[in-house]
N, C-alpha and C positions, 0 to 999 in steps of 0.2 A: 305524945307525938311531937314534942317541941324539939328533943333533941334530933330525930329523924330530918324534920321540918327543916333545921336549921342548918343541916348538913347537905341535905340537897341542895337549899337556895345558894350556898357558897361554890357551888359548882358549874362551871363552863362547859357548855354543849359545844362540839365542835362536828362538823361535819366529812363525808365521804362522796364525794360527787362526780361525774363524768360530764365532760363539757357540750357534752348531746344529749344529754337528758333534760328534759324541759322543765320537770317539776319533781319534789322530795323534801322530805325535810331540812326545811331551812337553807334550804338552795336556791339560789336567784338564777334566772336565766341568763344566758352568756349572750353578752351584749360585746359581740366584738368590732373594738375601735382600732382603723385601718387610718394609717398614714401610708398612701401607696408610694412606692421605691420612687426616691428623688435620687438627683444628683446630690453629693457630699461635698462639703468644699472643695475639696482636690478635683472632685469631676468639674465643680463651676470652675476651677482655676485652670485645670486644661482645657475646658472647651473657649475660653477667654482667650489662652495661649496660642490655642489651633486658627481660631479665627481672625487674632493679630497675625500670626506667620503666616496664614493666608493671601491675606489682605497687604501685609509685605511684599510678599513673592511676586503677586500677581503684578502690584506699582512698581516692585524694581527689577521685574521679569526676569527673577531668579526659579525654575522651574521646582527645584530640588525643592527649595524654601517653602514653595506650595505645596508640594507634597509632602512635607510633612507636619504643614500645617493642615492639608484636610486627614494626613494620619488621627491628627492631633484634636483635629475637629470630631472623626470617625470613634475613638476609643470610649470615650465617655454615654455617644447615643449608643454603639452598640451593647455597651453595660448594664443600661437601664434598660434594652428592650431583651435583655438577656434575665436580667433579675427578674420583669415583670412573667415571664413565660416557666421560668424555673425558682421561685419563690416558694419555701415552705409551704406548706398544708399541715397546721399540726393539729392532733387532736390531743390532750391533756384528761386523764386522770388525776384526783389528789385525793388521797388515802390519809388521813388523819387521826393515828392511834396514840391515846386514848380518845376517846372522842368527847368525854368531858376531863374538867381538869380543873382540882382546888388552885387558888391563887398563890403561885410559887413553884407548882408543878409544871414540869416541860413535855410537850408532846413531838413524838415524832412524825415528820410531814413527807408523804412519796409521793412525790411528782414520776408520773409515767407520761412520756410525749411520743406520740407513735407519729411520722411523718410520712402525711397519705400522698405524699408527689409521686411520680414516677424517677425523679430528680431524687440527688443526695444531696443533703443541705449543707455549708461550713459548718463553722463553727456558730455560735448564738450567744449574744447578750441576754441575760433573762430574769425580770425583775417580779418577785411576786408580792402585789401590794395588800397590806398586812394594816388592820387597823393597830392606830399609834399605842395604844395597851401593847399589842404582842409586838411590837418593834418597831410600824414604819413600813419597810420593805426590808427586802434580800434578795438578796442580788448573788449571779453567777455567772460561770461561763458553762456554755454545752458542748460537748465535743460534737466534732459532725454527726449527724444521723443520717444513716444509710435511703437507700431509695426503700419504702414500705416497711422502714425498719422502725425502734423504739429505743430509748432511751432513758434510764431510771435514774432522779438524783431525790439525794434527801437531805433533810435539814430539821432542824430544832426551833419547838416554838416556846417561851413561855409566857407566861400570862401575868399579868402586874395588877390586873383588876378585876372584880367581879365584872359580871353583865355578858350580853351577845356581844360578838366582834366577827367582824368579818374579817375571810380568808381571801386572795385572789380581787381581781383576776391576774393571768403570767403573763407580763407585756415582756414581747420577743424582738428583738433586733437583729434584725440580717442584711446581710451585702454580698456586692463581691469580693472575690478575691484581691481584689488590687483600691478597695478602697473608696472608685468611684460612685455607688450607688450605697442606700440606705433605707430600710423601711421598717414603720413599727407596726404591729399587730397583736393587740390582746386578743388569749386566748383561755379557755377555760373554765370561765363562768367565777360564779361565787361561790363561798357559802359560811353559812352564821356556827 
């Protein structure tokens, strides 16, 4: 039994998890950490802009000047109450074959993100933190996902050292279109 024995121990369990299932092997529940949509620097630097041409206009009772400092002032809150209403919903599958794996062997990793808005989302920043054995993180970009649609992307893990290693979770970045608003969202869950 030693060579059996010895052959198992050198091998990495890895997991298949959905980010709504609460319990499974070696799955941790999805603990999603929300930074809700701010302003990005460009929004604090036009809403700065708006409220100095404002506050110009109004002292040197140039009309125009005001208007488009409250343009100016307008652009950026409408962004953020725009992102807060049409903000991704994602839910995350990760499919991890093989699901064990000797030291040096690389497994392949599918992310599926089905995005449950009624909204179609941009594009996405999207990082999936990866214990420092299998890399660190990985990082991509997503192309938009449709309103109630999905999106499959894949990538390569391999493994440097024996033991458990966690997978996940996928921290998501989105905005809008022009830059002013920003928010992160882990999604996902874990798993060993």
């Amino acid at each position: 039994g030693g060579a059996a024995g010895s052959s198992r121990a050198s091998r990495l369990p890895l997991g298949r998890r959905r980010d709504h299932e609460a319990s499974g092997l070696g799955s941790r529940p999805s603990r999603r950490r929300r930074r809700p949509g701010s302003l990005t620097d460009r929004g604090r630097a036009l809403l700065a802009a708006g409220a100095t041409l404002t506050a110009s206009g109004v002292i040197l009772g140039f009309i125009d000047l005001t208007r488009v400092g409250l343009l100016a002032l307008t652009l950026p809150i409408l962004a953020l109450m725009t992102y807060q209403l049409a903000r991704p919903r994602l839910d995350v599958e990760r499919v991890i074959a093989p699901q064990t794996l000797t030291v040096g062997e690389r497994a392949d990793v599918s992310l599926t993100l089905r995005n449950r808005s009624p909204y179609p989302c941009l594009s996405l920043l999207a990082q999936e933190h990866l214990s420092p054995d299998l890399g660190g993180k990985s990082h991509f970009v997503v192309p938009g996902i449709g309103s109630r649609a999905q999106r499959r992307l894949h990538y390569a893990l391999g493994v440097a050292r024996r033991g458990r290693h966690i997978v996940g979770p996928l921290s998501v970045r989105a905005g809008d279109p022009f830059g002013l608003t920003s928010g992160l969202v882990d999604v996902g869950g874990t798993v060993e």
